[in-house]
C-alpha atoms as an extended CHARMM CRD file, in Angstrom:
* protein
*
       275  EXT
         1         1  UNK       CA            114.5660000000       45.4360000000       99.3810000000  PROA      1               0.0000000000
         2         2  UNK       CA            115.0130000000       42.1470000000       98.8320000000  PROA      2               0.0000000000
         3         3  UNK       CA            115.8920000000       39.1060000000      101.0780000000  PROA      3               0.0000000000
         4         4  UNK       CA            119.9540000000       37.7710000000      101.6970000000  PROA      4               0.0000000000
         5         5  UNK       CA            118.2600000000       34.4500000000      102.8620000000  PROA      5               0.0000000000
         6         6  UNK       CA            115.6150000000       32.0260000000      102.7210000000  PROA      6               0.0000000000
         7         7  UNK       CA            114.3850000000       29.0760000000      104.9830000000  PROA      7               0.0000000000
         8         8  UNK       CA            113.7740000000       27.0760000000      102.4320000000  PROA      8               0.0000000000
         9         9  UNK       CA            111.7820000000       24.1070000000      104.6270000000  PROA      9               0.0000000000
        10        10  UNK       CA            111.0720000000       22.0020000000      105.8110000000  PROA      10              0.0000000000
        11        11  UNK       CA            107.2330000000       21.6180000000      106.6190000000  PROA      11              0.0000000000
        12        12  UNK       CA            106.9410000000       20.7780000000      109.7140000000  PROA      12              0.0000000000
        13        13  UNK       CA            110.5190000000       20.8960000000      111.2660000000  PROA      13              0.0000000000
        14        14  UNK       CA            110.5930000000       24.4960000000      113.2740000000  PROA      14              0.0000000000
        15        15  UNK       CA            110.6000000000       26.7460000000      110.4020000000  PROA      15              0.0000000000
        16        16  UNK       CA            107.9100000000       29.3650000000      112.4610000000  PROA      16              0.0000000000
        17        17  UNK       CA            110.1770000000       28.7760000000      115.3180000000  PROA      17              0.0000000000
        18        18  UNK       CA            113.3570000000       29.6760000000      113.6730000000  PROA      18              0.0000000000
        19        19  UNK       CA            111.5380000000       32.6170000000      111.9580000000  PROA      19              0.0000000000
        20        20  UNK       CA            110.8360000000       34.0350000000      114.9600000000  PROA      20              0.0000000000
        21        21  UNK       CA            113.2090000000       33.6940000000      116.6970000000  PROA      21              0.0000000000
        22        22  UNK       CA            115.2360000000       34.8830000000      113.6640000000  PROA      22              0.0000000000
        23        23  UNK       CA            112.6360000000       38.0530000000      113.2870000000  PROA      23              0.0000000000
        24        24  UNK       CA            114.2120000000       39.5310000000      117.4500000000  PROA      24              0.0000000000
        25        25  UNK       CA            118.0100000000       39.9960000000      116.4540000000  PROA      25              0.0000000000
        26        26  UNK       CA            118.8130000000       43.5600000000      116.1280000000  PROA      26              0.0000000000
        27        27  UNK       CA            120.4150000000       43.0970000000      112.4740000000  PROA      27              0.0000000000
        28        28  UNK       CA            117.6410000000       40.8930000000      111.2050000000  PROA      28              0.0000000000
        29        29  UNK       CA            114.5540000000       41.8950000000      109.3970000000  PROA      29              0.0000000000
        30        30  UNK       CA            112.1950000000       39.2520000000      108.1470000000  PROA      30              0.0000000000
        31        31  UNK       CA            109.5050000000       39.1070000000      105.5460000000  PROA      31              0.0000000000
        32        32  UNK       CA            106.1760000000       41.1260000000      107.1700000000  PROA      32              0.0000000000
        33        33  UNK       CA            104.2470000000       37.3650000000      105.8440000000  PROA      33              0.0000000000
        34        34  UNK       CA            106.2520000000       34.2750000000      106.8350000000  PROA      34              0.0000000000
        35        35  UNK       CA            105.3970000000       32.3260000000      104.0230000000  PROA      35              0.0000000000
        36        36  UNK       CA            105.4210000000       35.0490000000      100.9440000000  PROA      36              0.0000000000
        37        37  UNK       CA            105.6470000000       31.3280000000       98.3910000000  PROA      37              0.0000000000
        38        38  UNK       CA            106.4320000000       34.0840000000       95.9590000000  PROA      38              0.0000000000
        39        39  UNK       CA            108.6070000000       31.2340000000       94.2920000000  PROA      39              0.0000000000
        40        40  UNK       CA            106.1920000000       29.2590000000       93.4150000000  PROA      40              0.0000000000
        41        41  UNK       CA            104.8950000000       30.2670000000       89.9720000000  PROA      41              0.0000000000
        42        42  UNK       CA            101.3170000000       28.7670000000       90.9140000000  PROA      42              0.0000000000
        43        43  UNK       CA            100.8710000000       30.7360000000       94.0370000000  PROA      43              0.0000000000
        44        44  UNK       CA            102.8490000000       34.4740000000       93.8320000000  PROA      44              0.0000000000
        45        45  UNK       CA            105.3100000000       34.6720000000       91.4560000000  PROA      45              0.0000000000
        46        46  UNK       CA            102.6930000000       36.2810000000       89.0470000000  PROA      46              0.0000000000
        47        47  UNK       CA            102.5510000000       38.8640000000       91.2260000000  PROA      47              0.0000000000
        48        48  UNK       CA            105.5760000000       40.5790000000       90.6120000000  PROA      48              0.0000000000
        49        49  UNK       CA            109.0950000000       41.5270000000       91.8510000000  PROA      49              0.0000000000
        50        50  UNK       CA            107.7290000000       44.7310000000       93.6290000000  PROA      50              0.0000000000
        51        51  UNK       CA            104.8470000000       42.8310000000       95.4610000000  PROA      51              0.0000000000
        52        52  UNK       CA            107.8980000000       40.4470000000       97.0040000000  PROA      52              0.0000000000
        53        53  UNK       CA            110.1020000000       43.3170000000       97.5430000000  PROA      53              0.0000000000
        54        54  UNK       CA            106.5090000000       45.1590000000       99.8900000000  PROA      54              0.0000000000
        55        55  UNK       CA            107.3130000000       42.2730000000      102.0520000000  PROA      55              0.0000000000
        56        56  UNK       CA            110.2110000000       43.6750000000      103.2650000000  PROA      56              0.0000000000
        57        57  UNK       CA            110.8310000000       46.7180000000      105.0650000000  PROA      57              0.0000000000
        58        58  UNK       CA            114.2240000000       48.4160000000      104.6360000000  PROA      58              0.0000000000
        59        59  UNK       CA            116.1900000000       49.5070000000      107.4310000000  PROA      59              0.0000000000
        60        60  UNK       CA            119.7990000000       49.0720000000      108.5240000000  PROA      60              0.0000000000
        61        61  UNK       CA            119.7830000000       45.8820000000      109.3280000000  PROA      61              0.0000000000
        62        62  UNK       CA            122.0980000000       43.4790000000      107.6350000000  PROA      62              0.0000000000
        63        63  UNK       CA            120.1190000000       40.3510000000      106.6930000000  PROA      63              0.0000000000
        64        64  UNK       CA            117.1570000000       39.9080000000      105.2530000000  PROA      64              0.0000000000
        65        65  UNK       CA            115.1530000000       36.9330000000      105.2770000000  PROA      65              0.0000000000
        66        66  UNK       CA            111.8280000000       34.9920000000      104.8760000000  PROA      66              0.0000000000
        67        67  UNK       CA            110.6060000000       31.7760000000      105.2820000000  PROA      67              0.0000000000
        68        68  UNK       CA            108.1160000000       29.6250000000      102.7260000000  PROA      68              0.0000000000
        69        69  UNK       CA            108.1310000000       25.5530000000      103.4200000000  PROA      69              0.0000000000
        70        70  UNK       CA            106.3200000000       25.5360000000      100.1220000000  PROA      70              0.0000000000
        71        71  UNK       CA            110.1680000000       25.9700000000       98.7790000000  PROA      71              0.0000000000
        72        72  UNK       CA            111.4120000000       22.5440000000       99.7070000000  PROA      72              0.0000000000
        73        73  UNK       CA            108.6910000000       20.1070000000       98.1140000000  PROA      73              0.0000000000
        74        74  UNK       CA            110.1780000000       18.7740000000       94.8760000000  PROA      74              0.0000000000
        75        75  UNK       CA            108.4930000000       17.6060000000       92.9390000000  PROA      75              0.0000000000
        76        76  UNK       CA            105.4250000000       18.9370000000       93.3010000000  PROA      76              0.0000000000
        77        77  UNK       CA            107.0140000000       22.5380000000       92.9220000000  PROA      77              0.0000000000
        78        78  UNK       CA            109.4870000000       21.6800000000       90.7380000000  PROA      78              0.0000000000
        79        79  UNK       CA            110.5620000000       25.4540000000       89.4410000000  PROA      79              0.0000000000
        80        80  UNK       CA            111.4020000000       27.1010000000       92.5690000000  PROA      80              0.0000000000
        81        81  UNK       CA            115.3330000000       26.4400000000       92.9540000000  PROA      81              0.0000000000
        82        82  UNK       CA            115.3170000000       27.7640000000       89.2270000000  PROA      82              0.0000000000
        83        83  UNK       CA            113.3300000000       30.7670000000       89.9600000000  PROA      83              0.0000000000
        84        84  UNK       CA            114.8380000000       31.7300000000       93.0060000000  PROA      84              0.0000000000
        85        85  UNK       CA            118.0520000000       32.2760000000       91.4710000000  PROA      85              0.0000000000
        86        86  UNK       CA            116.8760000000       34.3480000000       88.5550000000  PROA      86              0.0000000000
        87        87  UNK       CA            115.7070000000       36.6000000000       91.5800000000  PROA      87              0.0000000000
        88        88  UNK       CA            118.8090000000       35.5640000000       94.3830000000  PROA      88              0.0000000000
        89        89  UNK       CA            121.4680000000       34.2820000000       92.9620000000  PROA      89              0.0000000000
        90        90  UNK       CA            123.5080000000       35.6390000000       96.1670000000  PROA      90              0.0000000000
        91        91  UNK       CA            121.0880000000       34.1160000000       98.4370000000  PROA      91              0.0000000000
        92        92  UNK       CA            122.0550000000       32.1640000000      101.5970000000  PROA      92              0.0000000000
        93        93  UNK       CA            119.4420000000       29.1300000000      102.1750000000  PROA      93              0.0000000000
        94        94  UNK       CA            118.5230000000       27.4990000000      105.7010000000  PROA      94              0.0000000000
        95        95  UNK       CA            117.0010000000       24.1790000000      105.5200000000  PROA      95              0.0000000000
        96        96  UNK       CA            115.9470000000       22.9230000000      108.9560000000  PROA      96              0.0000000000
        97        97  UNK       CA            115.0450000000       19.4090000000      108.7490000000  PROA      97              0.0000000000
        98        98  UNK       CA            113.6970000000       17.1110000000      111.7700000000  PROA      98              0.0000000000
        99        99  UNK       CA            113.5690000000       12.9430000000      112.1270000000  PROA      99              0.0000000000
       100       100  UNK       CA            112.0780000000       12.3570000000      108.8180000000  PROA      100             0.0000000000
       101       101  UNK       CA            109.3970000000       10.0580000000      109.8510000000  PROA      101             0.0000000000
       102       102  UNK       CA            108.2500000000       12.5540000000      112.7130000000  PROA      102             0.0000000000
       103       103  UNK       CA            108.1290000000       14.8290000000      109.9900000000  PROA      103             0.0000000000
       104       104  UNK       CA            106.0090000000       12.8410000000      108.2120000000  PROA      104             0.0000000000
       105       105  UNK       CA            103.2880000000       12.2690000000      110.5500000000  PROA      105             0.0000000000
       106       106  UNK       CA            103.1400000000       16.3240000000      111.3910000000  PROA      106             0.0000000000
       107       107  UNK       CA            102.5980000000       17.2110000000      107.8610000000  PROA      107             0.0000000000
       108       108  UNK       CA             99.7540000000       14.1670000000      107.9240000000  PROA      108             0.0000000000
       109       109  UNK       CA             98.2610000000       15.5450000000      111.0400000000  PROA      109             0.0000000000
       110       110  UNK       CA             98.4930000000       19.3930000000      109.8330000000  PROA      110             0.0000000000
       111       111  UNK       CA             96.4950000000       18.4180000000      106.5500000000  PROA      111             0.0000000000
       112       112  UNK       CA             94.3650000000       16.4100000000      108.5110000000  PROA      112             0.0000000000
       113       113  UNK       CA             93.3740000000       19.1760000000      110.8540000000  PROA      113             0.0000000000
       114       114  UNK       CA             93.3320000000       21.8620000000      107.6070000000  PROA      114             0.0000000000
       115       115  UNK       CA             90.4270000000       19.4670000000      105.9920000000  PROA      115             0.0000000000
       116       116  UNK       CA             92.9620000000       18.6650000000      103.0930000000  PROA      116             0.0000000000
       117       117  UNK       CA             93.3090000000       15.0090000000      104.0670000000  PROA      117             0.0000000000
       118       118  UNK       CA             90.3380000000       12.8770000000      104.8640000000  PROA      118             0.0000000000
       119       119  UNK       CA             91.9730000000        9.2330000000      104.7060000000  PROA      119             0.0000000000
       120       120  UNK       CA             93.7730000000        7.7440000000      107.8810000000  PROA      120             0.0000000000
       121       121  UNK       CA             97.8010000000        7.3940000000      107.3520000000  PROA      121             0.0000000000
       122       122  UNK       CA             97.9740000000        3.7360000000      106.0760000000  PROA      122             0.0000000000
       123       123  UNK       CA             95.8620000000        5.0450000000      103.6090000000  PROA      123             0.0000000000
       124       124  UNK       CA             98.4130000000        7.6890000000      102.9260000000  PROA      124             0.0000000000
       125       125  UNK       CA            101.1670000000        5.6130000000      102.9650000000  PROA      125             0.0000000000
       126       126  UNK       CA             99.7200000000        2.6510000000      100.7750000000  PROA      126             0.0000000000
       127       127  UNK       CA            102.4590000000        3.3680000000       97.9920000000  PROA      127             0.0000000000
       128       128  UNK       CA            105.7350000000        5.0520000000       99.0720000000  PROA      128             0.0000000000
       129       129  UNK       CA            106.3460000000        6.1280000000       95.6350000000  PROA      129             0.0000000000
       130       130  UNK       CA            105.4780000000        9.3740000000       94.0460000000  PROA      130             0.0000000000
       131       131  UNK       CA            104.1410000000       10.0740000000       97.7840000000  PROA      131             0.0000000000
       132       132  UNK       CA            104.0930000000       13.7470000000       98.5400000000  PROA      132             0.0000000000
       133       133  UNK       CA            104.5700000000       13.4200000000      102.4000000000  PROA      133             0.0000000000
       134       134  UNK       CA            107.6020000000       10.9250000000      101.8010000000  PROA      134             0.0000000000
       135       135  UNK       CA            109.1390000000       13.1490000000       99.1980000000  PROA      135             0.0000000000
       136       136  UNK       CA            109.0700000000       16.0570000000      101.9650000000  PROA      136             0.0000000000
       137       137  UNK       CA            111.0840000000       13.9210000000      104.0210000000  PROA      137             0.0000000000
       138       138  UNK       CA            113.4430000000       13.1110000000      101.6400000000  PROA      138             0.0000000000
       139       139  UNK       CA            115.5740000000       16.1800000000      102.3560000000  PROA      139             0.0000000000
       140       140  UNK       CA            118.9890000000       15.3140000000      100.7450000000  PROA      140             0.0000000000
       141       141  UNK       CA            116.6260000000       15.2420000000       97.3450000000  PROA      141             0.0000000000
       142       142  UNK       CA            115.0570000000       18.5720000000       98.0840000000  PROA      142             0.0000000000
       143       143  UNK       CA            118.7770000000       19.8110000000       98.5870000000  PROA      143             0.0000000000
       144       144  UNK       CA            119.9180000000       18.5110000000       95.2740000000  PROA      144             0.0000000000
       145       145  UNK       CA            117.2020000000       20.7120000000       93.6160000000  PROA      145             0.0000000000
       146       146  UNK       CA            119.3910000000       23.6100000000       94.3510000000  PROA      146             0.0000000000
       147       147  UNK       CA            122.5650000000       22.4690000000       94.2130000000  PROA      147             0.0000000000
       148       148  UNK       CA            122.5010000000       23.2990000000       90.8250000000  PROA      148             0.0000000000
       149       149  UNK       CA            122.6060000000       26.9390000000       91.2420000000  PROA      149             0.0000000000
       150       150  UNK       CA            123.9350000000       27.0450000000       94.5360000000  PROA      150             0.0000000000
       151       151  UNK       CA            126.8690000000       26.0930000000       96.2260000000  PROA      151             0.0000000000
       152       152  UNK       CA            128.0150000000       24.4860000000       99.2730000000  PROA      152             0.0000000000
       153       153  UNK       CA            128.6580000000       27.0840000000      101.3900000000  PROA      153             0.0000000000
       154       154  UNK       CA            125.4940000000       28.7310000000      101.0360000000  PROA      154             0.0000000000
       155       155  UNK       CA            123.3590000000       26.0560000000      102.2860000000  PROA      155             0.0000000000
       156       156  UNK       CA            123.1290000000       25.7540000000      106.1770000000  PROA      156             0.0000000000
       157       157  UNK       CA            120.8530000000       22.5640000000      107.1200000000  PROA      157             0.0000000000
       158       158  UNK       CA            120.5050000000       22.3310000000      111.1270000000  PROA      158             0.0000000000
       159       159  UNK       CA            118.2850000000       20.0110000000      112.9490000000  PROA      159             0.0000000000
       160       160  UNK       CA            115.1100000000       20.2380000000      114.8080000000  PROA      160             0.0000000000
       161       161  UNK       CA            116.4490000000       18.2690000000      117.5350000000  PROA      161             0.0000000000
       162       162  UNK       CA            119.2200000000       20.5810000000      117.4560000000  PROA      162             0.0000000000
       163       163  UNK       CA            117.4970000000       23.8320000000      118.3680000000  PROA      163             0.0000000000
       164       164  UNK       CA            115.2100000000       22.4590000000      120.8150000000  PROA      164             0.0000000000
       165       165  UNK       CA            117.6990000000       21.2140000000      122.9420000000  PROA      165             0.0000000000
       166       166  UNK       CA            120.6170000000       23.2750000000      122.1860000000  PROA      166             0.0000000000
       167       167  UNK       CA            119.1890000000       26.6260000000      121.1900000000  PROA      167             0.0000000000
       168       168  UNK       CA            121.5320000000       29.0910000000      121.3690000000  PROA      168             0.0000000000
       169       169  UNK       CA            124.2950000000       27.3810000000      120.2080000000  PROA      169             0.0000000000
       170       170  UNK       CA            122.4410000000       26.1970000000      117.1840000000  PROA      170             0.0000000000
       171       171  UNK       CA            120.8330000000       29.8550000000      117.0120000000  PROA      171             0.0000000000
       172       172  UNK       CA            124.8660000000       30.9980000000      117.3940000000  PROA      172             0.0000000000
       173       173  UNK       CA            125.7670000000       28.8540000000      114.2320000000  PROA      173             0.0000000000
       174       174  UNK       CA            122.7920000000       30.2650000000      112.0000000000  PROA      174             0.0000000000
       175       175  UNK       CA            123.7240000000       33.8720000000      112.7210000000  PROA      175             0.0000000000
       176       176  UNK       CA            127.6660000000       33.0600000000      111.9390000000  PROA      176             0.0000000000
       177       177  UNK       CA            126.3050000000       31.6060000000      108.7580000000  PROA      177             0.0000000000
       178       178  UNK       CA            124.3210000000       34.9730000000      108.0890000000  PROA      178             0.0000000000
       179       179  UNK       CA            126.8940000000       36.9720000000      109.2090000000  PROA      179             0.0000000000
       180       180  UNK       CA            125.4860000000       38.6540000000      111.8620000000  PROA      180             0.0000000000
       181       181  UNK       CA            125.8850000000       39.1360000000      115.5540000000  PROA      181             0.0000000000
       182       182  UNK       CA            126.4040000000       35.5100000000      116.8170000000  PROA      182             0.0000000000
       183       183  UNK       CA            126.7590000000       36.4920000000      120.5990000000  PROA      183             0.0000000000
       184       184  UNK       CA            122.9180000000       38.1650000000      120.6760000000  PROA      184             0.0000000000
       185       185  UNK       CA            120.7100000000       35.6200000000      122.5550000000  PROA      185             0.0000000000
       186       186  UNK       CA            116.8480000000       35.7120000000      122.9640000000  PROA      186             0.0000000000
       187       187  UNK       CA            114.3500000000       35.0100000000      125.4490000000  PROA      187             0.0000000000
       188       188  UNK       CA            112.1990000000       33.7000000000      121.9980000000  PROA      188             0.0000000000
       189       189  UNK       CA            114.2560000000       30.7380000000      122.1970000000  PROA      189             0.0000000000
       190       190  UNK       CA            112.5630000000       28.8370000000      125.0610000000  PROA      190             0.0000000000
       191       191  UNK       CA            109.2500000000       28.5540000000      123.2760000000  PROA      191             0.0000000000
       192       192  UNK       CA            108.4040000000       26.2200000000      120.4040000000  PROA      192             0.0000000000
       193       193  UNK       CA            105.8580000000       27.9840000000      117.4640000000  PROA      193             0.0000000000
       194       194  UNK       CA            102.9030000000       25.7500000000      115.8270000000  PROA      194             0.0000000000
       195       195  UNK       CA            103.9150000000       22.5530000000      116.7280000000  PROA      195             0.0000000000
       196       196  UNK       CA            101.7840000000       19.6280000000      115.7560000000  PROA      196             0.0000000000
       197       197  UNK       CA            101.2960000000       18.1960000000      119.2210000000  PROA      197             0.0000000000
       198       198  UNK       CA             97.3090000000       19.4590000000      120.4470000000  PROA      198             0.0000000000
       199       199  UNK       CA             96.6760000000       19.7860000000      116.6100000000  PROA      199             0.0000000000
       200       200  UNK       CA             93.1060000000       20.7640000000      115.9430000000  PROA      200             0.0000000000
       201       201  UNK       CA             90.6470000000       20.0650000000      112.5120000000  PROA      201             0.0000000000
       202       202  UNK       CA             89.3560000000       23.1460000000      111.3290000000  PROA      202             0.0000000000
       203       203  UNK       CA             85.6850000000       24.1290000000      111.7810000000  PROA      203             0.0000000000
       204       204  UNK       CA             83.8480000000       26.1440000000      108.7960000000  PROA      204             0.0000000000
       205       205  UNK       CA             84.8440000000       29.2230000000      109.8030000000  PROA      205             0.0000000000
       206       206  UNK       CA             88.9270000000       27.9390000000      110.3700000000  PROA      206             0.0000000000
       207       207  UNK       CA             88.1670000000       26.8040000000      106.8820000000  PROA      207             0.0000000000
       208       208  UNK       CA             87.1730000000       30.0560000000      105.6560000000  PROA      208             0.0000000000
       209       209  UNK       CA             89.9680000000       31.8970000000      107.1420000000  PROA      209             0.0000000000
       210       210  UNK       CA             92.3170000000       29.6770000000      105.6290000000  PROA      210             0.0000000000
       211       211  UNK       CA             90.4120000000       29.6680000000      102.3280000000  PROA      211             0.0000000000
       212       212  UNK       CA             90.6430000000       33.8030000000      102.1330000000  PROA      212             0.0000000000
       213       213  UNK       CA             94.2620000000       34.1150000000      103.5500000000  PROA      213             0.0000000000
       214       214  UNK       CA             93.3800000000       35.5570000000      106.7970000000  PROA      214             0.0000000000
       215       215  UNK       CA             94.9550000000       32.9680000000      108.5920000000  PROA      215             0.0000000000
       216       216  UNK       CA             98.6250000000       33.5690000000      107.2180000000  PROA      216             0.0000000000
       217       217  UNK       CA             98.2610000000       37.2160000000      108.0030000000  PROA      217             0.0000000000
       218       218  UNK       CA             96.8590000000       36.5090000000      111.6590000000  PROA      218             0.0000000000
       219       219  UNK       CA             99.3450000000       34.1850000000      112.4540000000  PROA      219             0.0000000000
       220       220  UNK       CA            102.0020000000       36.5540000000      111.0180000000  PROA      220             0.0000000000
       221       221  UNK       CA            101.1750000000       39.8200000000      112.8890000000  PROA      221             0.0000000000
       222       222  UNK       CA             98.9170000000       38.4690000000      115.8840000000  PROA      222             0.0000000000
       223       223  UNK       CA            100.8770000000       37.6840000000      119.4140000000  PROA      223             0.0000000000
       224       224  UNK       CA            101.2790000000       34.4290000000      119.7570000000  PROA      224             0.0000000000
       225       225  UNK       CA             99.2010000000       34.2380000000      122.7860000000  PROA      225             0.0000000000
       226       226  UNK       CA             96.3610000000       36.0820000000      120.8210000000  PROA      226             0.0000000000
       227       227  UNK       CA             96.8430000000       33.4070000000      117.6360000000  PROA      227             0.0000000000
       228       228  UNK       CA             96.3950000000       30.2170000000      120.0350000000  PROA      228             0.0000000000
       229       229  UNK       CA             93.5620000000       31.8920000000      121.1520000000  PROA      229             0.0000000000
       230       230  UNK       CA             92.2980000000       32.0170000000      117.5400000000  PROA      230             0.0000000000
       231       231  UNK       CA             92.9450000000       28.5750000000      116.7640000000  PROA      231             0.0000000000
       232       232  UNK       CA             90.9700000000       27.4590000000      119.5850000000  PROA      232             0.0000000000
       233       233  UNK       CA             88.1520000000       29.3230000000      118.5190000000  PROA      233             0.0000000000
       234       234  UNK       CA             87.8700000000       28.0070000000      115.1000000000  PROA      234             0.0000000000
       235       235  UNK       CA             88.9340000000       24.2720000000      115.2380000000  PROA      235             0.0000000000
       236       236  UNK       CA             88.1230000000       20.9880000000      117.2360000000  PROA      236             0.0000000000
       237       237  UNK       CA             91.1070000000       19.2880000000      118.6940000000  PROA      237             0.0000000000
       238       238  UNK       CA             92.4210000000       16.0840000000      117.1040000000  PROA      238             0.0000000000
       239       239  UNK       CA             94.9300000000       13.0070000000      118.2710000000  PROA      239             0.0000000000
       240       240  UNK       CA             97.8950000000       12.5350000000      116.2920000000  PROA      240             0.0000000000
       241       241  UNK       CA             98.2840000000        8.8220000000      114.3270000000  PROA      241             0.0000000000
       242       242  UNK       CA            100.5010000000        6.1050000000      115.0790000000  PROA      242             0.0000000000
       243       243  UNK       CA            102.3790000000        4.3310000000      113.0570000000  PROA      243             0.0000000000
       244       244  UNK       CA            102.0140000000        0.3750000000      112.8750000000  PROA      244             0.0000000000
       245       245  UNK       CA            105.8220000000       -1.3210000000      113.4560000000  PROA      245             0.0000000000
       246       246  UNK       CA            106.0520000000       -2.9560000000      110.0140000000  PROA      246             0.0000000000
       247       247  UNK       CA            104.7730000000        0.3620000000      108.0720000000  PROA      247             0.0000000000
       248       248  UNK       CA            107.1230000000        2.3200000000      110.3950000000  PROA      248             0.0000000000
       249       249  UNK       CA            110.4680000000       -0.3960000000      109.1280000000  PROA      249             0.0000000000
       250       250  UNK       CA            109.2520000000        0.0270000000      105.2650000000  PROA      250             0.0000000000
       251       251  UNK       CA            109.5750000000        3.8060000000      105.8720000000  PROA      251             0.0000000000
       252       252  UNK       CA            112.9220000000        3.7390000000      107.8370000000  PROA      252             0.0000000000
       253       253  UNK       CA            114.0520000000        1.0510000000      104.8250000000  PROA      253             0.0000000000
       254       254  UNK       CA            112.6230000000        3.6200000000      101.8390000000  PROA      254             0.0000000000
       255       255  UNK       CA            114.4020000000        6.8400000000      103.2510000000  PROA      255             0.0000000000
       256       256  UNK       CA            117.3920000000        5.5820000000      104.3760000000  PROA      256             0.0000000000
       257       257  UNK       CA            119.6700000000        6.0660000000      101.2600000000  PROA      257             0.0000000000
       258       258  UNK       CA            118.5300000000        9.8710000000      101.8160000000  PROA      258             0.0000000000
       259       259  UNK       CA            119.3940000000       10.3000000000      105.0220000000  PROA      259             0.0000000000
       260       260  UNK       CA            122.7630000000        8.7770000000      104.6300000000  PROA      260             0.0000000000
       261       261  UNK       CA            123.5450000000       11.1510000000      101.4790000000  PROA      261             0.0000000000
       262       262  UNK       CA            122.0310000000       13.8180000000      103.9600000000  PROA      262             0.0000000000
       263       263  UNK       CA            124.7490000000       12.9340000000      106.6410000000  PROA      263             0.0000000000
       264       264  UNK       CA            127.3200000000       12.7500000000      103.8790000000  PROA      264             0.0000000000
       265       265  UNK       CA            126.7900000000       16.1700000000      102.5630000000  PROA      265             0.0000000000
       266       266  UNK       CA            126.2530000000       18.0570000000      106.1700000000  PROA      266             0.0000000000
       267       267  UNK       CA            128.9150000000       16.1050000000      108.5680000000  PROA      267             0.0000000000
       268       268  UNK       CA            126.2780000000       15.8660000000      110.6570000000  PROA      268             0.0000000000
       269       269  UNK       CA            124.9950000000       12.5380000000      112.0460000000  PROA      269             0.0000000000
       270       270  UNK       CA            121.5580000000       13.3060000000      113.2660000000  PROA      270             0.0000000000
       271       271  UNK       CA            121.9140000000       10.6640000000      116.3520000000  PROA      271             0.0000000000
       272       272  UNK       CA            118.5420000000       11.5000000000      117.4290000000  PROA      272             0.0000000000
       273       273  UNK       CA            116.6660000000       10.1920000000      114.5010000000  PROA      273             0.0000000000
       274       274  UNK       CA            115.1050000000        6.8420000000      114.4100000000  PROA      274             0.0000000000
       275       275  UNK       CA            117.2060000000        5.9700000000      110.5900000000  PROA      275             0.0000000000
């Protein structure tokens, strides 16, 4: 079996959230491993069209989905829009996207508490250009990636804000978009999944989890109150940065084209973001 849909992204907006609470309606199944990356050629496309098809366990439900954040970081992956059609070309794509400068800062602090970034974030943010965590946030660029295979209508972006404070109705206009059940409603929806806030640095033995891949199966098949637990065990806690005012304006100045293009294309103004 393969999937109807993908959450495409982005890092760091909700995405284990939505996949959850995605994973409890009756006439969804998602991927057994949230994050299968099988479209990225460097991580598991090599592995083959049966290994991604394993990830999914047929049944009669009526959409089937996963979720890889890895899917939405042009350029660093530039081949996945490309190779996800050769596979999908029917596919319906979520892209849930978040204050773009919030974003940023999560994705600093996660690879800061992962041991993949050791310099502070004025480091990071020295040079805006060719900047990995700034071209995350430039979502309306990550959605023009596939908006040469795929149209309009099968790309649904919602907002962070959005399905924090207004879950069910946002949850109500994902499942319309799938075409499923839009009046199922569930008691998921009240809890947030891996969010950045009480972040914790990995100790060696976090690192080695992560290293070997245990991690991404724990935290895809452990209860949630069992995974926390986990964390806890193998990581140090950590304060998230701030940002200094004038670094914080030359961000809101550098993404703003994006973020208007973003409102153009999606109607929706994002009032709750700081650009």
């Amino acid at each position: 079996m393969l999937p109807t849909f993908i959450i495409i992204g982005a890092m760091k907006s909700g995405t284990s959230s939505l996949y959850r609470y995605l994973a409890v309606h009756p006439e969804i199944c998602m991927s057994k491993m949230k994050e299968t990356n099988f479209f990225v050629r460097s991580m598991n496309y090599e592995k083959g069209i049966n290994w991604y098809e394993s990830n999914f366990m047929e049944n009669s439900s009526k959409a089937y989905g996963e979720a890889s954040t890895n899917y939405s970081k042009f350029p660093t992956f530039k081949e996945v829009p490309r190779s996800m059609y050769s596979v999908l070309p029917n596919a319906k794509l979520i892209y849930i996207v978040r204050d773009p400068i919030d974003r940023l800062i999560s994705h600093y602090t996660h690879n800061y508490s992962e041991g993949l970034e050791n310099r502070n974030i004025s480091e990071v943010l020295s040079d805006l250009n060719n900047n990995h965590y700034v071209a995350c946030s430039k979502y309306y660029m990550q959605v023009e990636q596939y908006m040469e295979y795929y149209t309009k209508d099968k790309i649904l972006v919602i907002a962070t804000e959005a399905l924090r404070s207004k879950p069910v109705a946002t949850m109500k206009r994902v499942f319309m978009f799938l075409g499923v059940n839009e009046s199922f409603c569930g008691s998921e929806y009240s809890k947030m999944y891996n969010p950045t806030s009480g972040k914790r640095r990995k100790n060696k033995i976090g690192m080695y989890f992560k290293k070997n891949g245990i991690e991404n199966k724990l935290e895809s098949h452990l209860p949630w109150t069992l995974y926390e637990m986990y964390t806890k065990i193998t990581s140090n806690p950590i304060k998230k940065p701030e940002l200094e005012k004038d670094l914080e304006m030359k961000l809101i100045d550098y993404l703003q084209e994006d973020v208007n293009s973003l409102r153009a294309f999606t109607a929706d103004d994002f009032a709750n973001w700081r650009l």
